[in-house]
C-alpha positions in Angstrom: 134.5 1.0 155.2 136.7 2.1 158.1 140.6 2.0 157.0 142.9 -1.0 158.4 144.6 0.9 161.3 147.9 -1.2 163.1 149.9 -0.3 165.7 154.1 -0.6 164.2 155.6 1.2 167.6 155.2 3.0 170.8 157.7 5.0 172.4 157.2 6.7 176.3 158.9 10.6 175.4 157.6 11.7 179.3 155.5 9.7 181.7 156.0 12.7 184.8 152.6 14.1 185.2 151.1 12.1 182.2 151.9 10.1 179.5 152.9 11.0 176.2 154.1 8.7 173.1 155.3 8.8 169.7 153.2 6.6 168.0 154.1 5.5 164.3 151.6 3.3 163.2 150.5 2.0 159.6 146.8 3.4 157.6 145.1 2.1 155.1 144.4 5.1 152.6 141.3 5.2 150.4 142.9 3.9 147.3 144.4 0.9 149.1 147.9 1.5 149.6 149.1 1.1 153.3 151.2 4.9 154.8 153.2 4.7 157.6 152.7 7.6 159.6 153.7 9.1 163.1 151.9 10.9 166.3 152.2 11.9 169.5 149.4 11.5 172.0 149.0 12.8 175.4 147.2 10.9 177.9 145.7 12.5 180.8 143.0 10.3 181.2 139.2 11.0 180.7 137.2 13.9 182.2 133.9 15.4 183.0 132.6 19.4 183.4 129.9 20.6 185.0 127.4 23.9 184.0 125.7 24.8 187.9 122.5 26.8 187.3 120.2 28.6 189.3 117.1 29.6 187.3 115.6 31.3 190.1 118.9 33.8 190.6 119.7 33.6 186.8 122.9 32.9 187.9 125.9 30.0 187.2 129.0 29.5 189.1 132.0 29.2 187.6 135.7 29.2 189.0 139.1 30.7 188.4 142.4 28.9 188.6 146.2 29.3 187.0 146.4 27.4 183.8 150.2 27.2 183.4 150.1 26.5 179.3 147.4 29.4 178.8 150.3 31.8 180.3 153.0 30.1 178.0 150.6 30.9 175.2 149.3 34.3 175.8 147.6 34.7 178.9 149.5 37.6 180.9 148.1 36.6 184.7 147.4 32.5 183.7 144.0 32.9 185.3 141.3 31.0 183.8 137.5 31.1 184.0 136.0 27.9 183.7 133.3 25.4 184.3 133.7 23.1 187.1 135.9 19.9 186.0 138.3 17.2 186.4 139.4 13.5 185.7 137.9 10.7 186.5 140.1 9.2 188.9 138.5 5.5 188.1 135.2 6.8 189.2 132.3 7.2 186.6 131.7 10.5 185.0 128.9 10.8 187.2 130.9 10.2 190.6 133.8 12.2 188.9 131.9 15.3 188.7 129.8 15.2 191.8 132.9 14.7 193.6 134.6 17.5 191.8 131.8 20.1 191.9 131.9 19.6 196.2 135.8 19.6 196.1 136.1 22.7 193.4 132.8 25.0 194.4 131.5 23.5 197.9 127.8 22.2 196.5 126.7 19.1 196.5 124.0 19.0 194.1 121.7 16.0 192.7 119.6 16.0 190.0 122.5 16.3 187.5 122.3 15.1 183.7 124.3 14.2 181.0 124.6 16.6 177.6 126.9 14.9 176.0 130.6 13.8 175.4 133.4 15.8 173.3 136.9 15.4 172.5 138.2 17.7 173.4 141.8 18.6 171.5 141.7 15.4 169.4 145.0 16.6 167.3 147.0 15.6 170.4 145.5 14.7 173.3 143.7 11.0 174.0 140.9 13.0 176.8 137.2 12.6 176.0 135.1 15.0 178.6 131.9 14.1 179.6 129.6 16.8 179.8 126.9 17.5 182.8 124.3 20.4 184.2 122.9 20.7 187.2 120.9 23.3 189.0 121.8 24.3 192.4 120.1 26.1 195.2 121.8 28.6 198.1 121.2 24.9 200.5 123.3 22.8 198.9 126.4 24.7 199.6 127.9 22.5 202.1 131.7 23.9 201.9 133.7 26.7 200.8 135.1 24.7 197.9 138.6 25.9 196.6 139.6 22.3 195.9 142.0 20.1 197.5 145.2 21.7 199.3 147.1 18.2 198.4 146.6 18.7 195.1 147.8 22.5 195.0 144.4 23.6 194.2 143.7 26.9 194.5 140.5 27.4 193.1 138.3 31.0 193.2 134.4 30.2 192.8 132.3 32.8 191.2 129.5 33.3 190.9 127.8 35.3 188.0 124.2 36.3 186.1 123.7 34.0 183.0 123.1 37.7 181.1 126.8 38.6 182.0 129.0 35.6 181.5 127.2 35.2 177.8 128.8 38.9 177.1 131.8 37.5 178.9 132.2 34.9 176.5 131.5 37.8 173.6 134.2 40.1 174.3 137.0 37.2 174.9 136.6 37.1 179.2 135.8 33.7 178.7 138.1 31.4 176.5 137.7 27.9 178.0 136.3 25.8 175.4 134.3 23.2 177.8 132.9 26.1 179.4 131.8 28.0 176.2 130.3 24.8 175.1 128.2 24.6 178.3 126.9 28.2 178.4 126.2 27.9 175.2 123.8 25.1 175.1 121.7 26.4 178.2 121.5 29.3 175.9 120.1 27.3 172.7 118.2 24.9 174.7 116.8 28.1 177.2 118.3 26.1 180.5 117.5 28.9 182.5 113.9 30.0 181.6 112.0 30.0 184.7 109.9 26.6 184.5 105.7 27.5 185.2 104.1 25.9 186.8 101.9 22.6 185.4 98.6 21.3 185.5 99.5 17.7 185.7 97.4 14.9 184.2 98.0 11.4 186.9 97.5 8.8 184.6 97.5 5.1 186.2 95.6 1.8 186.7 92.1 2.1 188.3 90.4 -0.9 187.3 93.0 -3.3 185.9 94.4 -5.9 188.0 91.4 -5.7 190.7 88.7 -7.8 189.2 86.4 -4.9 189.8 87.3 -5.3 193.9 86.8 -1.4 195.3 89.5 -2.4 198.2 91.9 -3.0 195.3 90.5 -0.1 193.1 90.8 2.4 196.2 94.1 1.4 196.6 95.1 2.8 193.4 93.4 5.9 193.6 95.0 6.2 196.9 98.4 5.2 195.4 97.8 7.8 192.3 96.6 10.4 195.1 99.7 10.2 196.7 102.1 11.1 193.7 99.6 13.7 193.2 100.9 14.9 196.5 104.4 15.2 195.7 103.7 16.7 191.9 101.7 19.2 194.4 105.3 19.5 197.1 106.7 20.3 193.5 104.8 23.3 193.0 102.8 22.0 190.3 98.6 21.2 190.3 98.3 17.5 189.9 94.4 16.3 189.0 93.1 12.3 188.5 90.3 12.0 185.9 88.7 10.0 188.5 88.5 13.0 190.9 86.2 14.6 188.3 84.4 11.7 187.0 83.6 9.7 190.2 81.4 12.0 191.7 79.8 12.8 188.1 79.1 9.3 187.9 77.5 8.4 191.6 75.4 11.8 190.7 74.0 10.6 187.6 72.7 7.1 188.9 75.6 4.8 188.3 74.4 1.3 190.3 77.9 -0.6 189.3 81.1 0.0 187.7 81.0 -0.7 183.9 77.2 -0.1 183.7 76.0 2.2 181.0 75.7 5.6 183.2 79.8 4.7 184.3 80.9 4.2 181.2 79.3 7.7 179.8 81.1 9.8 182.0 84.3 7.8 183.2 86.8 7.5 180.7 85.6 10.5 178.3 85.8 13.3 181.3 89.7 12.5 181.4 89.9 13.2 177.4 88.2 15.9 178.2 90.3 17.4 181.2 93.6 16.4 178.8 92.7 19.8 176.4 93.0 21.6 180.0 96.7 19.8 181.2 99.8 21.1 180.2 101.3 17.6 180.6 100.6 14.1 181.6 102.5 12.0 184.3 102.3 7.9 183.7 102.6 6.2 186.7 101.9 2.4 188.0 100.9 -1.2 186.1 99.0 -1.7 183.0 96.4 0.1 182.4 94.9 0.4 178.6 93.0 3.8 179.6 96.2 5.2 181.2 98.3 4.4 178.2 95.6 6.0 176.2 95.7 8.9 177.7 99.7 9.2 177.3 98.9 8.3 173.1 96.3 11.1 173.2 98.9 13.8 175.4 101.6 13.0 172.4 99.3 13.8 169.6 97.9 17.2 171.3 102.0 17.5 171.3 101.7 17.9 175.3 104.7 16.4 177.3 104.4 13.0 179.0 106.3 12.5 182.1 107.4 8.6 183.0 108.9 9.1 186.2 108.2 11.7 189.3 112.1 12.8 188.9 111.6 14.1 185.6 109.0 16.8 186.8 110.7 20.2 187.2 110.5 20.4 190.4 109.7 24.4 191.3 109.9 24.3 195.5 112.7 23.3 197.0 112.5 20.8 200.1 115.3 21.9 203.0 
């Protein structure tokens, strides 16, 4: 049961870069009794951070900027290294960081994704950062970055091996929190292990929906060809059970589809070719034979791709 928690009194103590309160409010404790208690909360709004990769460099970038209450607290020069960041400026996280990681380091990446959300300093400050990663490649630099002049930015970017800003973090280079957090999950989760390439299962509709018409039926081979193409422009092998079976089939005799001889060879030579796929990639309508073949990749623990963007992609289009 969560506690009663009501709100007796807010006061403004400074509202000139953000806002901060004294707060006294009233809490239910555990044994029932009602405390009156009072806080001070900083609001500067919510944020979002940024971990830019290169797995093919082993590299991240990172930038360096004065933090004014690091060299209040410590810090001799104020300097900071740090992951990429900033508020959202009523954007979404998503806008919010894209924009920043252009503004701060000069990329414009895509592809980015969301590890999670922390609060941050929650003893004192309201701020919950939203957490990305991204890789990025030499051509999407578009800028020199450096941030925004208006905004007395004056932003360093760096760029550094993965290897190195680890032992960074080690011997005390690194002290950012946000930015310890992100190195250290594309350690744990191995961000930056070159990705091999895969043989890719298609797995789609060839007969269902056609009523056994081979204008319709060709038009999904033709349809599961063409992602094949692009898991190919990936720098991966994409194969179609049916470009094994269908010759197999009109070589043994088949006179129809469905008939005896079509049947022997067309659905098991795609359970077969599964033990020989690293992974499978659903695409299309319904299809009961494609959505086996997903339910069979799961068991043999092999990964099972629902969408094209979800395939590491290994070659990079200019």
């Amino acid at each position: 049961m969560n506690p009663e928690i009501r709100i007796v009194k807010e006061e403004i103590l400074s509202n000139d870069w953000y806002e901060l309160k004294k707060i006294t409010f009233t809490r239910e404790k555990s044994d029932g009794t009602i405390e009156t208690q009072s806080r001070e909360a900083y609001n500067r709004g919510n944020g979002a951070t940024i971990l830019l990769y290169n797995r093919e460099k082993q590299s991240v970038i990172l930038t360096r900027q004065f933090r004014l209450p690091t060299y209040v607290n410590g810090n001799v020069t104020g300097l900071l290294i740090e992951a990429c960041a900033g508020l959202l400026d009523n954007e979404s996280p998503e806008e919010s960081i894209l924009r920043e990681t252009e503004e701060e380091t000069g990329y414009r990446v895509t592809g980015i994704r969301k590890i999670g959300e922390a609060y941050m300093s929650p003893g004192s400050v309201t701020e919950l950062l939203h957490f990305y990663a991204a890789e990025y490649t030499p051509s999407m630099q578009i800028g020199k970055g450096g941030g925004l002049a208006e905004e007395q930015e004056n932003i360093e970017v760096l760029e550094y091996p993965f290897q190195q800003v680890m032992n960074m973090v080690k011997n005390g280079e690194i002290k950012d929190a946000k930015t310890i957090m992100l190195l250290q999950y594309a350690e744990l989760n191995q961000v930056l292990t070159p990705v091999k390439s895969q043989h890719i299962l298609i797995a789609g509709p060839y007969r269902s929906g056609t009523n056994d018409n081979p204008l319709l039926i060709e038009e999904n081979v033709a349809f599961m060809t063409s992602i094949g193409l692009q898991v190919y422009e990936a720098g991966h092998l994409p194969v179609l059970g049916e470009w094994y079976a269908l010759p197999l089939i009109e070589k043994s005799g088949s006179r129809e589809i469905g008939d005896s001889v079509f049947n022997r060879i067309f659905h098991p030579s795609s359970i077969r070719l599964l033990d020989h796929c690293d992974s499978v990639l659903r695409v299309g309508g319904p299809s009961q034979g494609a959505d086996e073949m997903v339910k069979l990749a799961l068991e043999k623990g092999k990964t099972v791709y629902s969408n094209l963007a979800d395939i590491p992609r290994l070659i990079q289009l200019n």
